[in-house]
N, C-alpha and C positions, 0 to 999 in steps of 0.2 A: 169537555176538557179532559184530558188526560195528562197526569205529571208520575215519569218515572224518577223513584227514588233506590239509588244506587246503596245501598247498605255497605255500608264495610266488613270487611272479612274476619275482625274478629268479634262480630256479634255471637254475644253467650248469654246466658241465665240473667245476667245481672242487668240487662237492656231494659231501659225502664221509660216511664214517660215524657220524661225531661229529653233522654233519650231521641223518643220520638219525635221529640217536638224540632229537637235538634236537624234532624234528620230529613225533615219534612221543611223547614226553611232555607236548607242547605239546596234541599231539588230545588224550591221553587224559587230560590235565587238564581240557579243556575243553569235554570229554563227561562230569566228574565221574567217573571211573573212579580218579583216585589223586590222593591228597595234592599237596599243593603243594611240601610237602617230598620226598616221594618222584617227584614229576615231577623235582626238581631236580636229586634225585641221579643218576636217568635220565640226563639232559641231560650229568649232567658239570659242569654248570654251578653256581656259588655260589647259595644264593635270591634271593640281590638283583638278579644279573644278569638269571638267569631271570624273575621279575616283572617287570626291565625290558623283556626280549624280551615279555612278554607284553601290559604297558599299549602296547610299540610297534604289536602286532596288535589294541588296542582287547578283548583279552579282561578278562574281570574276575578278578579273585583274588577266590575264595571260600574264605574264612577263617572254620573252624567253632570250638567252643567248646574240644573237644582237642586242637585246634591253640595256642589261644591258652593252652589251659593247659601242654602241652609248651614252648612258648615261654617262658614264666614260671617252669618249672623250671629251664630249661638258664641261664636271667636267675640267679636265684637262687643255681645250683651252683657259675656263675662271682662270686658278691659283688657283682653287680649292680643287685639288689633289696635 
């Protein structure tokens, strides 16, 4: 398996493992390798945030059908729905 990870241009000094971690869920979201939920938790990061890091690099969020039905659950469990 091979996954390229596009780095951004203002990597400096301060790049750190969160960082990486960041970075590493962003490719392999965006090679379709993992959820979008499971990119996030990668990341460390909330999904809201993460889709925003994401629409900032012009990636798309590919949102399949189990996705939107997990989502509709956890709606639900919390009186949501």
């Amino acid at each position: 398996m091979q996954i390229t990870i596009n780095l951004p241009d203002s990597l400096d000094q301060t790049f750190d493992e969160t960082d990486w971690f960041r970075e590493i869920a962003i490719a392999l979201f965006e090679q379709e390798r993992i959820s979008l939920r499971r990119a996030s938790k990668i990341s460390g990061m909330e999904a809201m945030n993460f889709q925003k890091q994401l629409a900032d690099r012009g990636i798309c969020v590919h949102y399949d059908l189990e996705e939107l039905e997990q989502d509709v659950e956890r709606l639900q469990a919390r009186g949501w729905l």
